[in-house]
C-alpha positions in Angstrom: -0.7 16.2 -18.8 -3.2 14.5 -16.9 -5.8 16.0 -14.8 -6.0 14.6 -11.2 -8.9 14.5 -8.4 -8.0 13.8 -5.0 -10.8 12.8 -2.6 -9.9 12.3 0.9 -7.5 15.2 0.6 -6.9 16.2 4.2 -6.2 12.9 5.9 -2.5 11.6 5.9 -2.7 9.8 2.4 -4.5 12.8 0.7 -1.4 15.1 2.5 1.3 13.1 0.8 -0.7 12.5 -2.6 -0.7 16.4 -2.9 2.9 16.7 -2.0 4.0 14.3 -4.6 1.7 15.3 -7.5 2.6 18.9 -7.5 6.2 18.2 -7.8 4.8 15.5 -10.8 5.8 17.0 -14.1 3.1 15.0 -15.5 0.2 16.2 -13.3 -2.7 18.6 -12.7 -4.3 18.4 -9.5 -8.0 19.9 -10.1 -9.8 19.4 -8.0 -9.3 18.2 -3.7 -12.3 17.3 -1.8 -13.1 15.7 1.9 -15.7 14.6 4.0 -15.4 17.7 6.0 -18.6 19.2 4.6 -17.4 22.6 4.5 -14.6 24.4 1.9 -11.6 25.4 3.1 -8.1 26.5 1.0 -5.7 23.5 1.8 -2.8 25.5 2.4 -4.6 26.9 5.7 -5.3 22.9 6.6 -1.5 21.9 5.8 0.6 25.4 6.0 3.3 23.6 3.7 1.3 23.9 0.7 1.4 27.6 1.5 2.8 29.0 -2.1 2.7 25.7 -3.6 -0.9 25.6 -4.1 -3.9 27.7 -3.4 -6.6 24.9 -4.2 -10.0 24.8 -2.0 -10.6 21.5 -0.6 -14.4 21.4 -0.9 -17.4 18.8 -0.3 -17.3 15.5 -2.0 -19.7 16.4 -4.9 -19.1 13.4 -7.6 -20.4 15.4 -10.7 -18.0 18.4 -10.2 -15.0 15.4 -9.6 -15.8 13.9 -12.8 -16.1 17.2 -14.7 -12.5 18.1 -13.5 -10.5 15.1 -13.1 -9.0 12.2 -15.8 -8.1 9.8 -13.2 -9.2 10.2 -9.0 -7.7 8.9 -6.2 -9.8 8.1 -3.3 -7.8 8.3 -0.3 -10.4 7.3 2.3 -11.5 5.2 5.0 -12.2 1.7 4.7 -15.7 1.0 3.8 -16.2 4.7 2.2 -14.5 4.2 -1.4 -17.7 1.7 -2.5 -20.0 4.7 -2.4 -18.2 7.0 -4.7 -16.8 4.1 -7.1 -19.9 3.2 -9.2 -20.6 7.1 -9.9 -16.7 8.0 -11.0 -16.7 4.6 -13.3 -20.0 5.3 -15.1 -18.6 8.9 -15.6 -15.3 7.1 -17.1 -13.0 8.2 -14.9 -9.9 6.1 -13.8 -9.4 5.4 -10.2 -6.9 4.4 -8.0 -8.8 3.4 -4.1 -6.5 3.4 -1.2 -8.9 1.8 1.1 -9.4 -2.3 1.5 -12.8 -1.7 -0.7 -11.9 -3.7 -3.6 -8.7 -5.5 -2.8 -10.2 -8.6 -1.1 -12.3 -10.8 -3.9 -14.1 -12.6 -1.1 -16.9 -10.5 -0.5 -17.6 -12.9 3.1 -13.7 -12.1 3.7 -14.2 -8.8 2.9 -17.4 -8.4 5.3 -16.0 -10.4 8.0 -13.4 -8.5 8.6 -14.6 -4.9 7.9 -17.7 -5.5 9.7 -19.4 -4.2 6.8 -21.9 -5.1 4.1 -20.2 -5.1 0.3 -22.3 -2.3 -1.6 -20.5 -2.8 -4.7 -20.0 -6.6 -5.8 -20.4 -5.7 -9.4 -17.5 -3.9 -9.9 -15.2 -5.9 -7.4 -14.0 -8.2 -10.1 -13.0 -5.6 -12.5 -10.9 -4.1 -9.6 -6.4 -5.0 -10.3 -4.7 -5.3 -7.2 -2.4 -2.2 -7.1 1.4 -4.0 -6.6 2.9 -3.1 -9.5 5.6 -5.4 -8.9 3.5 -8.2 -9.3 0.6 -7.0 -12.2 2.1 -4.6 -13.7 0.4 -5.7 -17.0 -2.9 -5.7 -15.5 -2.6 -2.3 -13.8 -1.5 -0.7 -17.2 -5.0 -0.8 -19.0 -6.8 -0.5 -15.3 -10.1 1.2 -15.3 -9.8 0.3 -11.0 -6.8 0.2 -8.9 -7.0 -1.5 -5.3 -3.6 -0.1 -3.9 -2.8 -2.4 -1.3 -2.3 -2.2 2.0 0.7 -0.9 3.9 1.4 -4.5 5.6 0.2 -6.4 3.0 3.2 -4.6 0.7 5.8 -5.4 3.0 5.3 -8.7 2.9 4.6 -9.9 -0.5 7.3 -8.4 -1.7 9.3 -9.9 1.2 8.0 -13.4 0.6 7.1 -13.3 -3.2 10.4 -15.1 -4.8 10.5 -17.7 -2.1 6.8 -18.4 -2.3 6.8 -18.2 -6.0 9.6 -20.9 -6.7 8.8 -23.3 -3.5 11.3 -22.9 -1.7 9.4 -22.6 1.9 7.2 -24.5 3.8 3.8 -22.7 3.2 2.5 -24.2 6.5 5.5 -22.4 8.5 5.0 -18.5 7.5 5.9 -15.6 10.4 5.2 -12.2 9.5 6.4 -9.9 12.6 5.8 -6.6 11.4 5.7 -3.2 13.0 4.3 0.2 12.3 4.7 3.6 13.1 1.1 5.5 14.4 0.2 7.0 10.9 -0.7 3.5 9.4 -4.1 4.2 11.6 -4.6 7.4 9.5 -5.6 10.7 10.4 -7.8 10.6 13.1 -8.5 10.4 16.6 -8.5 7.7 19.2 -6.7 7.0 22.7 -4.0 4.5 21.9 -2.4 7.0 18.9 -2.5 9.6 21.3 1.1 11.0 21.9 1.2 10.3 25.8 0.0 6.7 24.9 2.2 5.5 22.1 5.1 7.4 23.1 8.1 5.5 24.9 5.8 2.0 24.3 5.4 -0.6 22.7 2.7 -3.9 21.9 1.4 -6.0 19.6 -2.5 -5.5 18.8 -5.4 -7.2 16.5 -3.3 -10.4 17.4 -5.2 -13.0 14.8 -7.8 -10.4 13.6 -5.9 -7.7 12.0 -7.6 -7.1 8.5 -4.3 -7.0 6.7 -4.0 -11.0 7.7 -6.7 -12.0 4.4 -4.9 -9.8 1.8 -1.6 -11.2 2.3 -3.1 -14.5 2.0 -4.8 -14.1 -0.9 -2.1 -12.4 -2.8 0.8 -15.7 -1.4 -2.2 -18.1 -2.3 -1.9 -16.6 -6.0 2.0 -16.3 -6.4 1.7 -20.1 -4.4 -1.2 -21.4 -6.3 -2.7 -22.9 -3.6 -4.6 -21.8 -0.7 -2.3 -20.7 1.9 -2.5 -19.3 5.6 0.1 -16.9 7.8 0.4 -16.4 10.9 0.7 -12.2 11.4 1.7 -10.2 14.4 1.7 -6.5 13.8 2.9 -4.3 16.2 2.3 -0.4 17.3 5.8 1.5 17.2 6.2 5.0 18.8 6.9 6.5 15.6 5.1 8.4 13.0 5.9 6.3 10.2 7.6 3.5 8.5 7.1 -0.6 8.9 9.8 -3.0 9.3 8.6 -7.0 8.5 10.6 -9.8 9.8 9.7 -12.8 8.5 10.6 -16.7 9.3 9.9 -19.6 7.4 11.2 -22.9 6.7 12.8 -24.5 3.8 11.9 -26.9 1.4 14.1 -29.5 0.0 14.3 -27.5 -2.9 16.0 -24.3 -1.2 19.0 -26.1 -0.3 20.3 -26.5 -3.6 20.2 -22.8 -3.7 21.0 -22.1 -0.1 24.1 -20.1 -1.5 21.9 -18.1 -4.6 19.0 -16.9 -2.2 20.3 -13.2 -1.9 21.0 -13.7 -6.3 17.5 -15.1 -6.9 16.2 -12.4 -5.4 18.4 -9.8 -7.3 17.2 -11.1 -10.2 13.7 -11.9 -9.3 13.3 -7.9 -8.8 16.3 -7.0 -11.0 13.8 -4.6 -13.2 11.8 -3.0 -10.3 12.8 0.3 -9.6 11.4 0.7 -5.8 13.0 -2.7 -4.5 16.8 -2.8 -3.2 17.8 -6.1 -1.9 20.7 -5.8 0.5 23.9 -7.6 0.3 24.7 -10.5 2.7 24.7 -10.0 6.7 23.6 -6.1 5.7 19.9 -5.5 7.1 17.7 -2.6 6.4 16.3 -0.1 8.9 13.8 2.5 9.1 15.7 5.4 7.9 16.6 3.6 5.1 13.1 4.3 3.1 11.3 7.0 5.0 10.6 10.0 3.1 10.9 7.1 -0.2 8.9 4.8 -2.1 11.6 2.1 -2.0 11.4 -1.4 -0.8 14.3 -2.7 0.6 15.4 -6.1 1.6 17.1 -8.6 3.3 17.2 -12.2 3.0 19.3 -14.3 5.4 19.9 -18.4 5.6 19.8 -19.8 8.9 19.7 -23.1 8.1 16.8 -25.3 8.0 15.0 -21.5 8.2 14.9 -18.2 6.1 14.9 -14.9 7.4 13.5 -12.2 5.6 13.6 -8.1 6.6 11.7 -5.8 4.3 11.0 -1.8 4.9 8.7 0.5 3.7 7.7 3.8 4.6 3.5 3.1 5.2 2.7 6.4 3.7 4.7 6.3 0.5 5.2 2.9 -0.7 2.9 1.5 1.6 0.0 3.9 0.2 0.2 7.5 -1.7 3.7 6.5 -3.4 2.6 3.2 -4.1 -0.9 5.0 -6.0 1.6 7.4 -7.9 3.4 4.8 -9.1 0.2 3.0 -10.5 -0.9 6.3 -12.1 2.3 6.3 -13.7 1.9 3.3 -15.2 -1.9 3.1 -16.1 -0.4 6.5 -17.7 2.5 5.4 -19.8 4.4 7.7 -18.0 8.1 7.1 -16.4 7.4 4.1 -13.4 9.5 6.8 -11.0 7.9 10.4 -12.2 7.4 12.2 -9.1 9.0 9.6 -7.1 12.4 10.2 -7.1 
């Protein structure tokens, strides 16, 4: 049984960490805390934990974290996470950091496009980039976790057999993705109010959205070279889920496998519990993987192009699921405890 800290505990990451690690028959969650400033019993923040769980979430207050907790998640804002990290680490804790903090090894990238001054540089490189589909190895013995972004997720795991055995044009990479409101997290601000977002529809951060480095970086590794993507996400009227499509070209080399593409990927991700790749001319949706922590997929040839469709829900696979899967395996515990 492992004890569990959750800092960020009342936004809608902290919400659905909770949810899943009480039903975790492997967990103890110890101790909850927010930047709030005041204490407060969570089930009188979130009424569904009424019964469940009678935990107070209290100040941030690192010492009485570290006292309580084996491994923390920080489910926080961008920019936050590099103020708590140092302290947990020296204390030897484990942690698994939902924000962008330690996912981008740039540190220019990282500044550019969080607007931010790195305060932590010296424990960036230690950080393992939290897609356990890709370093699973790494994340096993893990004294930092960078759990990626909800985006970011989508995609690699769309694009990472194609990109991996060069079969596409690198030059020629679409991502259209979409979101429901919640992938802005918890907080107020006009355009996720319901009278704006409902019964509309637009694209926004068109060319500056801060998911655009992180999927680079990550294709430039499974490419090994330095590659760039054009990304368009969009704002849906929903609460939650993302659906990615994705165009590219082909290279010479895909045509000899035009007719294996949908087999490649079956057996690229034939061991990976969370990804479903669909069969021929069958496309995913929404509904398929809200409420989960699956990845589903769907490759189609079009001819001299590829067409890709992956899902997620952005809170579950694209964040808290995604965390409690990493747990699980820096734990040795089942990949799917809790999950499913």
């Amino acid at each position: 049984m492992v004890n569990v800290g959750i800092v960020g505990a009342t936004g809608y990451t902290g919400e659905e960490l909770i949810d899943i690690l009480l039903n975790h028959p492997n967990t103890r969650i110890t101790n909850i805390s927010s930047r709030s400033g005041q204490s407060e019993i969570i089930s009188e923040i979130f009424p569904k934990f009424k019964n469940r769980t009678e935990l107070t979430c209290d100040p941030i207050n690192i010492k009485e974290i570290a006292k309580k907790s084996d491994i923390v998640f920080l489910a926080l804002p961008h920019t936050v996470s590099m103020d708590l990290v140092p302290g947990l680490l020296k204390a030897g804790k484990r942690v698994i950091d939902l924000s962008a903090d330690y996912r981008l090894k740039n540190i220019k990238v990282y500044e550019k496009y969080y607007q931010v001054k790195h305060k932590n540089a010296l424990n960036l490189p230690m950080a393992v980039y939290g897609l356990p589909e890709i370093y699973r190895l790494k994340i096993r013995d893990a004294k930092l976790v960078a759990n990626p972004g909800c985006y970011p997720t989508a995609a690699v795991l769309s694009l990472a057999p194609l990109v991996a055995f060069g079969l596409v044009d690198l030059d020629s990479l679409v991502i259209d993705a979409k979101s429901g409101v919640t992938g802005a997290g918890r907080k107020l601000a006009e355009g996720l109010l319901f009278s704006e977002a409902n019964e509309d529809f637009k694209a926004y951060k068109v060319g500056t959205h801060q998911h655009t480095p992180e999927i680079e970086q990550e294709l430039s590794k499974l490419a090994g070279k330095k590659i760039k993507v054009t990304f368009v996400p969009h704002l849906l009227p929903l609460n939650r889920g993302i659906l990615a499509t994705i165009y590219v070209r082909k290279t010479h080399a895909a045509y000899s496998k035009s007719q294996n593409i949908i087999e490649l990927y079956k057996k690229f991700y034939k061991k990976e519990p969370f990804v479903r790749i669909k069969e021929k001319d069958s496309f995913p949706r929404l509904k398929d993987v809200v409420g989960t922590n699956f990845c589903d997929i769907a490759v189609h040839d079009s001819g001299d192009k590829i067409i890709v469709v992956g899902v997620i829900d952005n809170l579950l696979k694209g964040a808290s699921g995604q965390a409690v899967q990493n747990m699980n395996i820096m734990c040795g515990y089942p990949e799917t405890a809790g999950l499913l």
